[in-house]
C-alpha positions in Angstrom: -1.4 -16.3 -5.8 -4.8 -17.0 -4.6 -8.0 -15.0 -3.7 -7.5 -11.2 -4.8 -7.9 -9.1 -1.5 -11.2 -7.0 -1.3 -12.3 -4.3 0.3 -15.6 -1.9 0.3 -15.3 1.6 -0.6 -18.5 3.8 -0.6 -20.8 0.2 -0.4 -18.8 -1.3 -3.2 -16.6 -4.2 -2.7 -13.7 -3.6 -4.8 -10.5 -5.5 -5.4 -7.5 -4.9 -3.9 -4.1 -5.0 -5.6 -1.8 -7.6 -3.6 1.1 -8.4 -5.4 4.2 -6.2 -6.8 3.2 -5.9 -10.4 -1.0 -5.5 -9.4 0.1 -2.5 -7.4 2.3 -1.0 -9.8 -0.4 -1.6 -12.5 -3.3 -0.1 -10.0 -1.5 3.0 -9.4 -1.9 6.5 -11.4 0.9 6.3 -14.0 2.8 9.8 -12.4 3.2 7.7 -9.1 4.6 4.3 -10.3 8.3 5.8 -10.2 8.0 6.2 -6.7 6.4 3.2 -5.8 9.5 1.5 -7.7 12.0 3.0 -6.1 10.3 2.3 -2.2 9.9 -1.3 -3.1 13.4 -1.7 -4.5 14.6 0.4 -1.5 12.7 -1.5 1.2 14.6 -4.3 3.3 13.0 -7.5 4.2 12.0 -6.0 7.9 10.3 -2.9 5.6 8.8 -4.6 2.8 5.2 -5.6 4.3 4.6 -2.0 5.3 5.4 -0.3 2.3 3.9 -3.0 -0.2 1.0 -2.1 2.7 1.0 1.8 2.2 0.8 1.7 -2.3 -1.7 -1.1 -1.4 -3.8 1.2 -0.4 -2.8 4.1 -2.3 -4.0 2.2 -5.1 -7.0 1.7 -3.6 -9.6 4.8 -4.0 -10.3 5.1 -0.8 -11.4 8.4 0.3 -10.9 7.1 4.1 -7.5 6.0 3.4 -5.7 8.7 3.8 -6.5 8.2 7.4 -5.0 4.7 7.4 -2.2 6.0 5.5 -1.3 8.0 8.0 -2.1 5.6 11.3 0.2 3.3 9.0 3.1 5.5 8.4 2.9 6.9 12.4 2.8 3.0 13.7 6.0 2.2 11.1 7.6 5.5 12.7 7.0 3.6 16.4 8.3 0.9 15.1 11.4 2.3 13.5 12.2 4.3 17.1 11.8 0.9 18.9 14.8 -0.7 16.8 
């Protein structure tokens, strides 16, 4: 699988979850249902930008919730534009 992904958060480089089960694992145990069920729902056109979104929900990232939401307004675009 290669390099994990890293990122800084507060000054701290930190590891990034890139994979299916390194996501699921990463995240809080109340939200791995729903991260299930949008993977397994997602279609090959959807799948980057959802594994993108639990990515960095997984994260603890007090500035992603602002990338969260640039991400989920650019898929939106994209969505209208198909």
């Amino acid at each position: 699988m290669g390099e994990p992904l890293k990122t800084f958060v507060g000054g701290t480089e930190v590891d990034v979850p890139n994979s299916i089960p390194a996501i699921r694992t990463a995240l809080p145990e109340d939200r791995r249902t729903e991260f299930d069920h949008a993977i397994n729902e997602a279609g090959v056109d959807e799948i980057h930008a959802v594994m993108r979104h639990w990515m960095l929900e997984a994260v603890p990232d007090p500035e992603a919730e602002g990338i969260l939401v640039r991400l989920a307004q650019d898929e939106a675009e994209r969505r209208q534009m198909s």
